[in-house]
C-alpha positions in Angstrom: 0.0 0.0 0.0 2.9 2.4 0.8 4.6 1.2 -2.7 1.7 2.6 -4.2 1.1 6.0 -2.7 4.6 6.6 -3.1 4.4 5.7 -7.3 0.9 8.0 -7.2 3.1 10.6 -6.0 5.8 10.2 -8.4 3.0 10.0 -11.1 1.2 13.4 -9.9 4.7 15.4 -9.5 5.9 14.2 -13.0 2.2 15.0 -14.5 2.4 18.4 -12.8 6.0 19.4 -14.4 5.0 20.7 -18.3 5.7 24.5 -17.9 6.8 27.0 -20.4 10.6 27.4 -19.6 11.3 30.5 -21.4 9.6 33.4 -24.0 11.1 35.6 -26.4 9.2 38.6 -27.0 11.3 42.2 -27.9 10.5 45.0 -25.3 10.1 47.4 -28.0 10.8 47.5 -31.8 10.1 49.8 -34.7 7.1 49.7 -36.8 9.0 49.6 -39.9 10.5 46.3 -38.7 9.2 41.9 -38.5 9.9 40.7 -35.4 10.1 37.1 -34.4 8.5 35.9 -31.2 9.4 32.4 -29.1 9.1 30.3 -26.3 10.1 27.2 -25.0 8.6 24.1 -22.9 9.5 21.4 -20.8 6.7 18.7 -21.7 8.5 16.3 -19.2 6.5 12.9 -20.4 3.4 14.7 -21.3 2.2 14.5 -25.6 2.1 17.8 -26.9 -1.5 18.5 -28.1 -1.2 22.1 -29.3 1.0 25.4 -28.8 -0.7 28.5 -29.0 0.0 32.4 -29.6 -2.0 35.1 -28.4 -2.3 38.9 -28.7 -4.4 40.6 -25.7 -6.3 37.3 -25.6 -7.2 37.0 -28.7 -5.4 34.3 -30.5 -3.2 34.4 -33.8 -1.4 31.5 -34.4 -1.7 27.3 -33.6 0.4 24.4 -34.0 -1.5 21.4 -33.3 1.0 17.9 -34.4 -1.5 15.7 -33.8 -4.1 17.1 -36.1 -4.2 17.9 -39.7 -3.2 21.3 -40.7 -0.7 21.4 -37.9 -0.2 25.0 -38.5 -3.4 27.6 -38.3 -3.4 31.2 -38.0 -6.0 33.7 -37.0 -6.6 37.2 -37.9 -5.9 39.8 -35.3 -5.8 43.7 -35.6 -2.4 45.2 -35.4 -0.4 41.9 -36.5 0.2 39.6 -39.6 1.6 36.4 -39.3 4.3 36.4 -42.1 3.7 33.2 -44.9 5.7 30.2 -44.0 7.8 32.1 -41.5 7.1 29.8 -38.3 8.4 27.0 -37.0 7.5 24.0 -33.8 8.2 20.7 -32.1 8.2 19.4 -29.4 10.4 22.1 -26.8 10.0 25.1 -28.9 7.9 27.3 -31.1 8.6 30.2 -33.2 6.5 32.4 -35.2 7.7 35.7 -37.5 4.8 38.5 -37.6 4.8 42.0 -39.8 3.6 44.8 -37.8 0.7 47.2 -38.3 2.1 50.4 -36.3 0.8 51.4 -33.0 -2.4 49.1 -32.9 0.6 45.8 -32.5 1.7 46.8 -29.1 0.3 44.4 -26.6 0.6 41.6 -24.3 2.0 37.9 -26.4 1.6 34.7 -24.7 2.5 31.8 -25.4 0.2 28.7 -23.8 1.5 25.1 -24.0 -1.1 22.0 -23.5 -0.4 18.5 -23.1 -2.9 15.6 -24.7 -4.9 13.3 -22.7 -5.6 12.0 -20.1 -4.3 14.9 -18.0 -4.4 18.0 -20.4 -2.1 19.9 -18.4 -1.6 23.5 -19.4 0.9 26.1 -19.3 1.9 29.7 -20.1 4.1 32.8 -20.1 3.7 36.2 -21.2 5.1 39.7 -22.2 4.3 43.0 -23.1 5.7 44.7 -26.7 5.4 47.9 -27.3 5.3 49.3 -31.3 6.9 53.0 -31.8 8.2 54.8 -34.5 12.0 54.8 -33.5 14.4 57.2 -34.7 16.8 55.8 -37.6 19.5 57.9 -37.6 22.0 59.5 -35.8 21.6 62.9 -34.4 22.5 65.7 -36.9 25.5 68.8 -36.3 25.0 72.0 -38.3 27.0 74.9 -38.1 30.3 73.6 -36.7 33.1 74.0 -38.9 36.3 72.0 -39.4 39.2 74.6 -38.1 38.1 77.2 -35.1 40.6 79.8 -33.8 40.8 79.8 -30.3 38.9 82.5 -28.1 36.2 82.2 -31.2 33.0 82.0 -30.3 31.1 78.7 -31.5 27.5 78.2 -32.0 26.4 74.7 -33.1 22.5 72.7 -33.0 22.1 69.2 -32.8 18.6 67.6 -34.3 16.9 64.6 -33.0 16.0 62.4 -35.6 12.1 61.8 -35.7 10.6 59.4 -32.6 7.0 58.9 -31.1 8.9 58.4 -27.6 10.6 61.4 -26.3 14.4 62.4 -26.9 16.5 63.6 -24.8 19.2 65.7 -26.2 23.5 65.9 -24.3 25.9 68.1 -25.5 29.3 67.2 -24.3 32.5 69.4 -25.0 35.6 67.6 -25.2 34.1 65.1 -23.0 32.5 67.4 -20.5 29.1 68.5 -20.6 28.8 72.3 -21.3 28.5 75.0 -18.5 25.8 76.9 -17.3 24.6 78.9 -19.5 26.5 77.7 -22.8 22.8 76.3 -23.6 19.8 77.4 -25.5 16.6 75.9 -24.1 15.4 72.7 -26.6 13.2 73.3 -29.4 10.5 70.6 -30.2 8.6 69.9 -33.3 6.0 67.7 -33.9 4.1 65.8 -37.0 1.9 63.3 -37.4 2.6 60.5 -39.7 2.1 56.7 -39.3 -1.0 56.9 -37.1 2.0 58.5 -34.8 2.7 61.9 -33.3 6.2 62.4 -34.5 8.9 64.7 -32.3 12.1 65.8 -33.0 14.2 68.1 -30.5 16.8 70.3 -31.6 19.0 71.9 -29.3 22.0 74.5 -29.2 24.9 75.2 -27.7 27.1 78.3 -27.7 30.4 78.9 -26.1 33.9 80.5 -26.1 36.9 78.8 -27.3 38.7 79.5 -24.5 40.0 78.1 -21.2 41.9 74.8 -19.8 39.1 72.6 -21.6 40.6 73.2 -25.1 44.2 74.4 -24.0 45.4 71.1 -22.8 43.5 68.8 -25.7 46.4 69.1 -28.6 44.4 71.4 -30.7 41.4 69.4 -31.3 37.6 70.2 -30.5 35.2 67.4 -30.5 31.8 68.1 -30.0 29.7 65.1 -29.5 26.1 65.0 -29.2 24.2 62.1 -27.7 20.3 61.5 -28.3 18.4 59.1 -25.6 15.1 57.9 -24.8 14.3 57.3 -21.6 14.8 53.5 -19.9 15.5 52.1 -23.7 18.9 52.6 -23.3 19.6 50.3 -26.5 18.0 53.3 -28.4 21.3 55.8 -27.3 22.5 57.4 -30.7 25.4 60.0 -31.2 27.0 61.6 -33.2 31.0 63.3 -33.0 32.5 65.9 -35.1 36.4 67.2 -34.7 37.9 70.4 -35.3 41.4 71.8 -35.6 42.4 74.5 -33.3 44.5 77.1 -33.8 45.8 80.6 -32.7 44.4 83.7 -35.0 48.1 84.3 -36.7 48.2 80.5 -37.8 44.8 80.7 -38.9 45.6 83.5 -41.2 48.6 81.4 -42.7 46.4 78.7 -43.4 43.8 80.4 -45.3 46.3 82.3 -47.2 47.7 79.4 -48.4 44.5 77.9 -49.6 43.4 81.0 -51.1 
């Protein structure tokens, strides 16, 4: 009698062990972009019956290897499950989807069930979210590539285009300007892509003088950093380099190239 409780219990922990071990789903991702979602599962003795995807509940996509088509997919706003671009067995599932622009953010889950006689179930989830991300590096006008020192410098950095907010750094040879050396931020907005596009533009103005660009072998860099809050994946910058020089050697210079 013991013998058998004890296999029963062996039986019931080993039923109870199918879970969904891990699922891939990006934090955030451009609109212009395919993404892949995936998860994997532990069946642990139990026959896969079916794997399925869901968007806020509703569900998109099946894979069902005991049943003829294996592979079915649903429509659901925001999200288009690409042709031919998925793939399952028996620990993992992966499916490719095109997006639709903000309507795709949501919640993904992924929910595993085993056949009978127990039909055990698990699942995992995550949240995505859909923005219009900036593609390019933040833009430098009006710097030049030779300054004379104790010139004054005026330069503005542009954001490229977002639907999440950019934060704009200036940084001067490595330090961030002083107070005062910048203009409040400028921000434009347009909508496009069922989006409300912003792009910040900000300038700095200084004198070229002091032990910031005395002790830096005649060089100026002026680097300009765009962020977006707690994506730090999204930092973009962009660094541009001048020559120094004193006004006489200036002169030289352009005389020569005159």
């Amino acid at each position: 009698m013991l013998f058998l409780c004890a296999s029963d219990i062996a039986d019931m922990q080993s039923i109870s062990a199918l879970l969904v071990t891990d699922i891939s789903v990006p934090e955030i991702v451009d609109f212009r972009d395919n993404v892949t979602l995936s998860c994997s599962y532990d069946m642990s003795g139990h026959t896969l019956n079916s794997v399925k995807w869901y968007k806020d509940r509703l569900e998109f996509f099946r894979y069902t290897p005991l049943m003829r088509p294996v592979y079915l997919t649903f429509p659901v706003a925001g999200i288009q499950v690409l042709d031919g671009k998925y793939f399952c067995n028996e620990s993992t599932c992966r499916v490719d989807l095109s997006l639709l622009g903000a309507k795709s953010t949501g919640t993904f889950k992924c929910e595993v069930s085993g056949d009978a006689p127990h039909f055990k179930l698990a699942a995992k989830e995550d949240n995505m979210t859909v923005a219009a991300l900036p593609q390019s590096d933040p833009l430098i006008e009006s710097f030049n590539s030779m300054y004379r020192m104790e010139e004054f410098l005026s330069a503005t950095c542009s954001s490229d285009y977002s639907s999440l907010p950019t934060k704009l750094s200036w940084y001067i040879n490595g330090e961030q300007p002083m107070l005062g050396e910048l203009q409040p931020s400028i921000d434009t907005s347009i909508p496009a892509h069922d989006y409300i596009l912003r792009r910040q533009r900000l300038q700095v103005h200084f004198y070229l003088q002091g032990q910031r660009f005395y002790q830096t072998d005649n060089i100026l860099r002026l680097k300009c950093v765009a962020e977006i809050e707690n994506y730090p994946e999204l930092r973009r910058e962009m660094t541009l380099s001048a020559a120094l020089t004193p006004f006489d050697n200036l002169n030289n210079l352009m005389l020569k190239h005159s």
